[in-house]
C-alpha positions as CSV (number, residue, x, y, z in Angstrom):
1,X,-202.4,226.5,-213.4
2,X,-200.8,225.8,-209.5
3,X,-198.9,228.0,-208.0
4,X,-195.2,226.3,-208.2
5,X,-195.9,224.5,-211.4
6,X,-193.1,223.9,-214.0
7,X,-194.1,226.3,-217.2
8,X,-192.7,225.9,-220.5
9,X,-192.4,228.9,-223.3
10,X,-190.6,230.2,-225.9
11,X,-190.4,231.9,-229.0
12,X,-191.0,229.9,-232.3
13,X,-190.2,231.8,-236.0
14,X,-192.6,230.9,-238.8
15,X,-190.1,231.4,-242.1
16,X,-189.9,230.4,-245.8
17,X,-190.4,232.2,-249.2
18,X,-193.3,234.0,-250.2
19,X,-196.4,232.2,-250.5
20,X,-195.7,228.7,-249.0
21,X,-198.8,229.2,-246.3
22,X,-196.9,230.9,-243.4
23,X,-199.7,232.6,-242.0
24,X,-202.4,230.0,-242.6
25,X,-200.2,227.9,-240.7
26,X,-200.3,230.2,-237.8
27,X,-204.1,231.0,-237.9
28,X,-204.7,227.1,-238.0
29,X,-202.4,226.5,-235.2
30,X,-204.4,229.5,-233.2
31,X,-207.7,228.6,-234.0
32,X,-208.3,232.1,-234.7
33,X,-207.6,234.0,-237.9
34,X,-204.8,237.3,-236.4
35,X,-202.8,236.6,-240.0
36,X,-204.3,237.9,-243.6
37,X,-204.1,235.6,-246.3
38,X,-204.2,235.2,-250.3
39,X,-203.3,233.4,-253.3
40,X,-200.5,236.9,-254.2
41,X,-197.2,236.3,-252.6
42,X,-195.9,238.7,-250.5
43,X,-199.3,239.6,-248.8
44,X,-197.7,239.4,-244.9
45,X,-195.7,242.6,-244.4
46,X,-195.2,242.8,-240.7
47,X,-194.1,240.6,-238.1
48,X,-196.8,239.8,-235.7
49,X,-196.8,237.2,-233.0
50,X,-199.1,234.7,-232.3
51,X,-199.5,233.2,-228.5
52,X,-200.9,230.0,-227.6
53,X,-201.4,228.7,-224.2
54,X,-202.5,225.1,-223.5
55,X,-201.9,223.7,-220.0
56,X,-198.3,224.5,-218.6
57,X,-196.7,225.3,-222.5
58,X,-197.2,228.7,-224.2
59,X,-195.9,228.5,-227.5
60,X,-195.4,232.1,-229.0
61,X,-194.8,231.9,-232.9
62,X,-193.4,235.0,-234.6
63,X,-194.8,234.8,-238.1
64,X,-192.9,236.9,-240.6
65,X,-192.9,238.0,-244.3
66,X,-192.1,236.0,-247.0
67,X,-188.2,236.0,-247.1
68,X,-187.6,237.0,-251.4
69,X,-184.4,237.8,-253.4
70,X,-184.2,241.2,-256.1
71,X,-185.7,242.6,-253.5
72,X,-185.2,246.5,-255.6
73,X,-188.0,248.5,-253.8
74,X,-187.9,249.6,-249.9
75,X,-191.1,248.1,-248.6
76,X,-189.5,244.7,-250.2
77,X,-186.2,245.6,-248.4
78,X,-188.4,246.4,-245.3
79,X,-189.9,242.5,-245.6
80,X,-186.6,240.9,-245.7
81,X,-185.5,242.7,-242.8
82,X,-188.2,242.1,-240.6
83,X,-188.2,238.5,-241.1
84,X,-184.1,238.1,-241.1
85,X,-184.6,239.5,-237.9
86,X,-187.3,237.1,-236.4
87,X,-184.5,234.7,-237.0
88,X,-182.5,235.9,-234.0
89,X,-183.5,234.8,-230.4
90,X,-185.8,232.4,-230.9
91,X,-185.8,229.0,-229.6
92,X,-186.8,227.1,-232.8
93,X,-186.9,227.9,-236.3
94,X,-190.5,226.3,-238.5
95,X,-189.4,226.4,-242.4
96,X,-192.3,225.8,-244.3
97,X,-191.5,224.8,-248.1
98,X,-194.4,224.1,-250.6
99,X,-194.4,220.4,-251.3
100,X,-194.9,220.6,-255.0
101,X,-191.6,222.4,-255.5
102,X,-188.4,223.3,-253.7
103,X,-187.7,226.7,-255.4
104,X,-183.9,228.4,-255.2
105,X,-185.6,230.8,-252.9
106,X,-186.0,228.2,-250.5
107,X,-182.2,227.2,-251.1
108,X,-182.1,231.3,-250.2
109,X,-183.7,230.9,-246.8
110,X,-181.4,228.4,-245.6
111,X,-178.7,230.0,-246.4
112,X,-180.2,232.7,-243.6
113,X,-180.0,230.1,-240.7
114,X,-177.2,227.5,-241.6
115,X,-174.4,229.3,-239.3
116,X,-176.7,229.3,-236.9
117,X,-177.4,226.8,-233.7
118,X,-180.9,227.4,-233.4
119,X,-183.0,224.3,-233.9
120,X,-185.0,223.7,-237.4
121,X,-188.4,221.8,-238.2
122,X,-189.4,221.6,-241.6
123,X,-192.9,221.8,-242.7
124,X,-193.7,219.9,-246.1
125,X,-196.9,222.1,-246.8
126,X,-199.7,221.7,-249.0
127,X,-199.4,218.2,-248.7
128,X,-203.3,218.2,-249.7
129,X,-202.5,219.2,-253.3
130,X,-200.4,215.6,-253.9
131,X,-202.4,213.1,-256.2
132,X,-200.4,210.1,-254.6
133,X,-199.4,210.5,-251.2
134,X,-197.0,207.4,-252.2
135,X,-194.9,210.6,-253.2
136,X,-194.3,212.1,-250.0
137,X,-191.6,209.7,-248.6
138,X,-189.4,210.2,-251.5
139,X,-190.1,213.5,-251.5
140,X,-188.9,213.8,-247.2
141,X,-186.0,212.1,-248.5
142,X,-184.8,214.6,-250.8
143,X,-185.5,217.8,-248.6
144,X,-183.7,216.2,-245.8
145,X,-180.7,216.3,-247.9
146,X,-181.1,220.2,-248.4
147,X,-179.9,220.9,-244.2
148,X,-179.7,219.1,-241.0
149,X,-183.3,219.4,-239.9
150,X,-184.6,218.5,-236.5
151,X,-187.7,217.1,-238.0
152,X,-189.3,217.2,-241.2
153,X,-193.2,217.3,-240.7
154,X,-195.2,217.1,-243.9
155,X,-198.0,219.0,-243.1
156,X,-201.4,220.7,-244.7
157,X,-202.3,223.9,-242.9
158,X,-205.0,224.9,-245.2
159,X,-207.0,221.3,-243.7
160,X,-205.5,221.0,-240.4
161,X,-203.5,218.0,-240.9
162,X,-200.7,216.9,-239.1
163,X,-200.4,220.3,-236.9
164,X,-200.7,218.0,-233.6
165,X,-197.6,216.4,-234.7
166,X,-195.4,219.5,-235.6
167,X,-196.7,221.3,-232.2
168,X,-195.3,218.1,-230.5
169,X,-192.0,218.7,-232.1
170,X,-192.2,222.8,-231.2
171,X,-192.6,221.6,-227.7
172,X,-189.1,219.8,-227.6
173,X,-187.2,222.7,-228.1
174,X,-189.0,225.0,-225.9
175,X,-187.6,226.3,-222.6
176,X,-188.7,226.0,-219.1
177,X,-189.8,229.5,-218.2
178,X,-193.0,231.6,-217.1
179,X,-195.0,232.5,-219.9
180,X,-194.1,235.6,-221.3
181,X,-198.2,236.8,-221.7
182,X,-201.4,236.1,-220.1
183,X,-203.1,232.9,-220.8
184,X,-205.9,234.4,-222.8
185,X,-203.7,236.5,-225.1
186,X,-203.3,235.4,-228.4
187,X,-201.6,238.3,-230.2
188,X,-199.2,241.5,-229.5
189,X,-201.1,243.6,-232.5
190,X,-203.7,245.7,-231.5
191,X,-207.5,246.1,-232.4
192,X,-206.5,248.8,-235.3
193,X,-203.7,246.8,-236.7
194,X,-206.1,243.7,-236.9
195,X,-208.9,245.8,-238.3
196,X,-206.1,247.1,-241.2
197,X,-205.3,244.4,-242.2
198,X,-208.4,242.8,-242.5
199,X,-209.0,245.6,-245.3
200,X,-205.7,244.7,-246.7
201,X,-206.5,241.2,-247.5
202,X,-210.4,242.2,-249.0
203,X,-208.0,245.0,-251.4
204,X,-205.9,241.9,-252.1
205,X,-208.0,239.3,-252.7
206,X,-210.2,241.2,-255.3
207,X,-208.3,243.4,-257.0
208,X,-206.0,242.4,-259.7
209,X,-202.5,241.2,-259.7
210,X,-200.0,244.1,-259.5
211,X,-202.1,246.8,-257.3
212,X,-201.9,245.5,-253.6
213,X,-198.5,245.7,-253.7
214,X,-199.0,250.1,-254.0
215,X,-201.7,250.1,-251.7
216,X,-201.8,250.1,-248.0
217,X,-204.3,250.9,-245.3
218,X,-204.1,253.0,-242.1
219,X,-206.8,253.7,-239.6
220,X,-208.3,257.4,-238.6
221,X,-210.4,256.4,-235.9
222,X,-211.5,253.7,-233.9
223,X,-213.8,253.0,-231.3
224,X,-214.7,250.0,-229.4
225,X,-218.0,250.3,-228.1
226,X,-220.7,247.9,-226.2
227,X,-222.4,246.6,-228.9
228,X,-220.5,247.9,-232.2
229,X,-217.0,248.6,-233.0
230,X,-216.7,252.1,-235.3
231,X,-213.9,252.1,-237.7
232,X,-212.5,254.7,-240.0
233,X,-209.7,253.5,-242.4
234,X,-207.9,254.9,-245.2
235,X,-207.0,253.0,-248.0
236,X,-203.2,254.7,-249.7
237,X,-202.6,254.3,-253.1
238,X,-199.5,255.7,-255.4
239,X,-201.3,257.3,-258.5
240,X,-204.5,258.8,-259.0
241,X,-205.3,256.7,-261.8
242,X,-205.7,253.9,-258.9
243,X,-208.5,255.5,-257.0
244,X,-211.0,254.3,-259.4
245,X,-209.6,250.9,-259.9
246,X,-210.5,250.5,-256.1
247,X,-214.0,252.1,-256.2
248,X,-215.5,250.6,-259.2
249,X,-218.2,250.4,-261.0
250,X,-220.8,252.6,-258.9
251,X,-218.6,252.6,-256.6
252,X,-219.2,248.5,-256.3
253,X,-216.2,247.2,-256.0
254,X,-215.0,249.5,-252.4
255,X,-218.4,248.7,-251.3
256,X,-217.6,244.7,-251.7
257,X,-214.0,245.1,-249.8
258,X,-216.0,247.3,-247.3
259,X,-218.6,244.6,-246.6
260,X,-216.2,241.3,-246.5
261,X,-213.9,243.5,-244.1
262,X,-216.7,243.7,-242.0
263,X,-217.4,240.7,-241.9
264,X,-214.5,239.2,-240.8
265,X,-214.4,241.8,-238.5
266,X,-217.5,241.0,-236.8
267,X,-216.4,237.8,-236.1
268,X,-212.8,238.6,-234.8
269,X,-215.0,241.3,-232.2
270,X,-217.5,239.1,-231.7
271,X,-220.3,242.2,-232.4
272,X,-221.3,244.7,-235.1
273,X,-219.0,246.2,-236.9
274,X,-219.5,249.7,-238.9
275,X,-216.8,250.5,-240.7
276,X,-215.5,253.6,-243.4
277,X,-213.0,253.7,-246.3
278,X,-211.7,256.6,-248.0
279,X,-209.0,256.6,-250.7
280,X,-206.2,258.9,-250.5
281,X,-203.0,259.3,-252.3
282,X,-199.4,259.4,-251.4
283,X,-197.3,259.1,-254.3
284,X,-194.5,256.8,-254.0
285,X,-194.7,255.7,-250.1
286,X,-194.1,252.1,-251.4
287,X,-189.9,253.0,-252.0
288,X,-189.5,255.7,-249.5
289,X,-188.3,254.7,-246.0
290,X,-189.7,257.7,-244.4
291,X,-193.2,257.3,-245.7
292,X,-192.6,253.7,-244.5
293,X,-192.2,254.5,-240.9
294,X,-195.4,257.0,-241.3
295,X,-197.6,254.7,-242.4
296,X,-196.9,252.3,-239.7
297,X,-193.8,249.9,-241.2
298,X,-191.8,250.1,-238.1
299,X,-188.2,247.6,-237.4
């Protein structure tokens, strides 16, 4: 970039009920995976940003937690929270909606923007899953009528498609400014955050459908090295009789979550990964605000 040269950037919030694709929307638009995903709702708990910097535009998308009513425990008050507040000073406002259904929750997330004046795109997602794409016009008809939308994009972030033209809306909206992070930064987590949750999505995508939601993972040590990166993490469940849903058969099922974690970890480092898990216990952290904030749920 000259010296001089006109920059645009600005903050872009990634919002819409629990499970619409939120954070494979922001990995595709990346190009590299900083955001865990799964088939269970409610799987992004923190808000994390995602920075990307092509030419004289740095686009900096603030992808949040599923916004969900009866929200009864405190981690699911915690989630509401950190998204609502995503939705204050940022430039534009991405809804993604799932495009096989427009759920009341979705009516619910609105309702969280509609006094305000910051700009809205909406996202048709999952536009892969239609059988006759004759649908979709009919179907950006009647979503238009739900708010005043600056666009609606019908997208597929699972495939890629149509992301060129949202990220041409984004740009509209954005403001001319210096960029608020180097060029070749694409995240404000650090390495341990990304190495948790990479552990977090492994416990989620194998393990049956009520136990992520007690568990979380924290990390004892960690050591970037030269050629390996050493990890220590410990995985917190609620109630003893959890421990051995986690381990397994032979201890086969921790070992499985311990070697796709690695995996992925490997390639976000880019070298060898060696990595621990222990299970520890910590009854009721999931509706205590105080345990919250030790474990690493911060406002």
């Amino acid at each position: 970039m000259k010296k001089n040269e006109i920059t645009y950037c600005g903050f872009v919030a990634i919002v819409g009920r629990p499970n619409v694709g939120k954070s494979t929307l922001l990995n595709h638009l990346l190009g590299k995976k900083i955001s865990i995903t799964s088939k269970k709702a409610q799987t992004t708990r923190h808000r994390l940003l995602g920075i990307k910097t092509v030419d004289d535009y740095q686009i900096v998308y603030v992808d949040t937690p599923g916004l969900h009513q009866n929200a009864k425990r405190a981690l699911n008050r915690y989630l509401n929270r950190a998204a609502s507040h995503s939705l204050h000073d940022v430039d534009v406002i991405v809804m993604v909606v799932d495009c096989l259904q427009w759920d009341p929750d979705d009516d619910w997330v609105v309702a969280h923007f509609k006094d305000s004046r910051i700009p809205v795109i909406l996202a048709i997602n999952k536009i892969d899953k239609l059988e006759h794409r004759a649908s979709l016009l009919p179907l950006i008809e009647a979503y238009q009528t739900k708010y005043p939308f600056q666009a609606v994009i019908p997208i597929s972030a699972q495939e890629g498609e149509q992301l060129d033209e949202l990220v041409t809306e984004v740009k509209k909206f954005l403001p001319e400014s210096p960029f608020f992070f180097p060029p070749e930064q694409i995240t404000d987590r650090n390495d341990q955050f990304i190495a948790a949750e990479a552990i977090r999505e492994k416990l989620t995508r194998t393990l049956g459908q009520e136990l992520p939601y007690r568990l979380t993972v924290t990390i004892e040590a960690f050591a970037n090295e030269k050629d390996i990166v050493r990890i220590s993490a410990i995985i917190w469940v609620d109630k003893e009789s959890q421990k051995p849903i986690i381990i397994g058969k032979k201890g086969e099922q921790l070992k499985k979550v311990g070697t796709y974690a690695r995996l992925d970890l490997e390639k976000y480092f880019e070298k060898k990964v060696y990595l621990q898990l222990w299970i520890k216990i910590k009854t009721g952290w999931s509706d205590d605000e105080k345990m919250l904030r030790q474990l690493g749920y911060e406002e």
